[in-house]
C-alpha positions in Angstrom: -2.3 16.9 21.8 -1.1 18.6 18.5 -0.5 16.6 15.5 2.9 17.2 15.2 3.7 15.6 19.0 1.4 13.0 18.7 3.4 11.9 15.3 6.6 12.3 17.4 4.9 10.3 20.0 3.9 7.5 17.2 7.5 7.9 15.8 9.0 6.9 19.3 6.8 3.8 19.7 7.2 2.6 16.2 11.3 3.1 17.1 10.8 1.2 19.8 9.2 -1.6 18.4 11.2 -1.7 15.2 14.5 -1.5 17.1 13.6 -4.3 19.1 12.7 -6.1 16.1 9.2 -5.9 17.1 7.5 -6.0 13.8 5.0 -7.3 16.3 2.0 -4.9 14.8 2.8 -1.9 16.3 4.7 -0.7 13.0 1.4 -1.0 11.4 -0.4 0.6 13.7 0.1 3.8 14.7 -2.4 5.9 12.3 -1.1 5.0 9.0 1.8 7.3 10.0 4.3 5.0 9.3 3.2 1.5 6.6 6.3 0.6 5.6 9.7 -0.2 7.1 13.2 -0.5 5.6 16.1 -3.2 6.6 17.8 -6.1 5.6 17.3 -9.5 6.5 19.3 -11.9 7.9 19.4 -15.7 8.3 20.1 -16.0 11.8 22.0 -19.5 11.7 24.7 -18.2 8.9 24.6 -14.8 9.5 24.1 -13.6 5.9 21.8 -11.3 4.5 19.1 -12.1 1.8 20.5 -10.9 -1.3 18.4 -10.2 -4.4 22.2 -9.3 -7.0 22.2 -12.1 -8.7 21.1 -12.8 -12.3 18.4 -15.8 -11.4 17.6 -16.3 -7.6 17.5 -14.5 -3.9 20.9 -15.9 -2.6 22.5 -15.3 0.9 26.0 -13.3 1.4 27.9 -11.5 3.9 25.8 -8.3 5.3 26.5 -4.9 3.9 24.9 -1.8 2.9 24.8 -3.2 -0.6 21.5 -1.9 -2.6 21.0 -5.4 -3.3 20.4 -6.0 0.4 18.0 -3.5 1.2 14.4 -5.0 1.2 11.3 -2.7 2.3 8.4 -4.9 4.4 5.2 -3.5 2.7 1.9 -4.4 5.1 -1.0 -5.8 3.2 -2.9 -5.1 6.4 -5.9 -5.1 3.9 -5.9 -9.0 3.6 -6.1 -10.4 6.7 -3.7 -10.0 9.7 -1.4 -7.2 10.5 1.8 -9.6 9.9 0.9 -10.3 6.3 3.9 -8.3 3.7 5.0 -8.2 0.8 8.9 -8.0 0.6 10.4 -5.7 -2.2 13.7 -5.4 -2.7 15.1 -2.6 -4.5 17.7 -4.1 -6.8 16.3 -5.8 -9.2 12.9 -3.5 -8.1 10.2 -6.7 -8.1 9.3 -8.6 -5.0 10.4 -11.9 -3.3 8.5 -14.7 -4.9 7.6 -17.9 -3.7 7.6 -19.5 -7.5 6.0 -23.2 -8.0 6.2 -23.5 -4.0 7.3 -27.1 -3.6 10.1 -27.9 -1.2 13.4 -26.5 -2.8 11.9 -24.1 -4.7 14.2 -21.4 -5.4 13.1 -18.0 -4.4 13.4 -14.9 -6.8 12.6 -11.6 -6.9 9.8 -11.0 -9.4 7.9 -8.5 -10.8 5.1 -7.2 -8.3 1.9 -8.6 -9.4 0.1 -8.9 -5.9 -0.3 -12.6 -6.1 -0.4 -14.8 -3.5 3.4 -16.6 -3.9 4.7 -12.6 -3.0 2.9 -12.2 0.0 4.6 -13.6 3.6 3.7 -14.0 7.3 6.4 -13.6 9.7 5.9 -15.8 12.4 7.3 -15.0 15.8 9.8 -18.3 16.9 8.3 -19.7 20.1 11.6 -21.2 21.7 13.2 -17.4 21.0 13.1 -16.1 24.3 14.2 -12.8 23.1 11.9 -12.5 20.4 14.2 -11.6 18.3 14.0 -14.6 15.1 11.2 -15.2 12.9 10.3 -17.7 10.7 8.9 -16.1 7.2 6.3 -18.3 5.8 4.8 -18.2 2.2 1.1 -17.3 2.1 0.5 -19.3 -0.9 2.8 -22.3 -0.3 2.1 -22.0 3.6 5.9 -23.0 3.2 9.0 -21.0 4.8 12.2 -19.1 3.6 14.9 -21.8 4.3 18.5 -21.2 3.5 20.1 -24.5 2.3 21.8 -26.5 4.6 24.0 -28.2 1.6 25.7 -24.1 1.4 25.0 -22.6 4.2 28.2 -22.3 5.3 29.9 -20.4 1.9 28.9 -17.1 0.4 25.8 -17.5 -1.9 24.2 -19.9 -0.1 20.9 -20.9 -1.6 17.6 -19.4 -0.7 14.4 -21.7 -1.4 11.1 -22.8 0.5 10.8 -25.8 2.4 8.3 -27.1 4.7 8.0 -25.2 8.2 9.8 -26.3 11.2 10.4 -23.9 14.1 13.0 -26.0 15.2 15.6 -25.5 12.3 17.7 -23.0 12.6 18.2 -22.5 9.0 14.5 -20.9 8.6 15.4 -18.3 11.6 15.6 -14.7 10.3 16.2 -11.5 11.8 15.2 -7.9 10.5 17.7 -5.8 10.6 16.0 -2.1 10.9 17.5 0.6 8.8 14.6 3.4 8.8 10.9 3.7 8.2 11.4 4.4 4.5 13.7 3.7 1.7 16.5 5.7 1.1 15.7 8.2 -2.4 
């Protein structure tokens, strides 16, 4: 097979699996081809999108195609397993940080240093029979991404870790795919 259709071929698949919001490995990989992918993501019980705009902390708002909601999912595939990223945003450039990592700890976007706090696991929600939600859980913390129940239901809604629990609602994110790279 020449190179060029087996990329097309590994282009299709990685489609596939993205579109489905199967960041499920196969993203990763396909040859190298393709090691980072491009979205925005969203809480899936208030429907806003992780926001990194504001002067201190990673806040949630209504979804657009704001720069400040464009995050890229950078595999550190070199670490451990295939579902271990950092997430950069591109607005402030830095990458989500878990900070002290105690329970209500705000998250920000940081410089990236490679550190543990700005590396995550997304972990696939068992009692999603689509597949579609993920928890994203804190590699150094071993704590999620929890939107704030106290403002979860207004614009800027607070984004901070808590402890991990598959059953609330509020720790339930989607990716959003918008292509396999960053827009220049």
């Amino acid at each position: 097979m020449s190179k060029i259709r087996h990329r097309l071929v590994a282009a299709v698949i990685v489609m596939v699996s993205v579109v489905s919001f199967g960041f499920t490995g196969t993203a990763y990989a396909v040859e190298g081809v393709f090691d980072q992918v491009f979205g925005r993501v969203q809480n899936g019980y208030s429907g806003r999108c992780l926001d990194s705009g504001t002067v201190s902390d990673t806040l949630l708002f209504n979804c657009s195609m704001s720069i400040y909601q464009q995050w890229v999912w950078i595999p550190d595939n070199r670490s451990g397993p295939a579902n271990l990223d950092t997430i950069q945003g591109h607005d402030p450039v830095g990458c989500l940080d878990g900070g002290a990592g105690l329970n209500g700890a705000l998250v920000a976007m940081k410089p990236c240093d490679g550190s543990l706090r700005q590396k995550w696991y997304y972990l696939v929600n068992p009692f999603d029979s689509s597949r579609t939600t993920y928890q994203i859980q804190n590699l150094e913390s071993n704590r999620c991404l929890d939107a704030d129940l106290a403002s979860i239901n207004h614009q800027g809604t607070i984004v901070q870790l808590w402890d991990c629990n598959r059953n609330a609602y509020n720790q339930q994110w989607y990716f959003q795919y918008i292509s396999f790279f960053p827009p220049h």
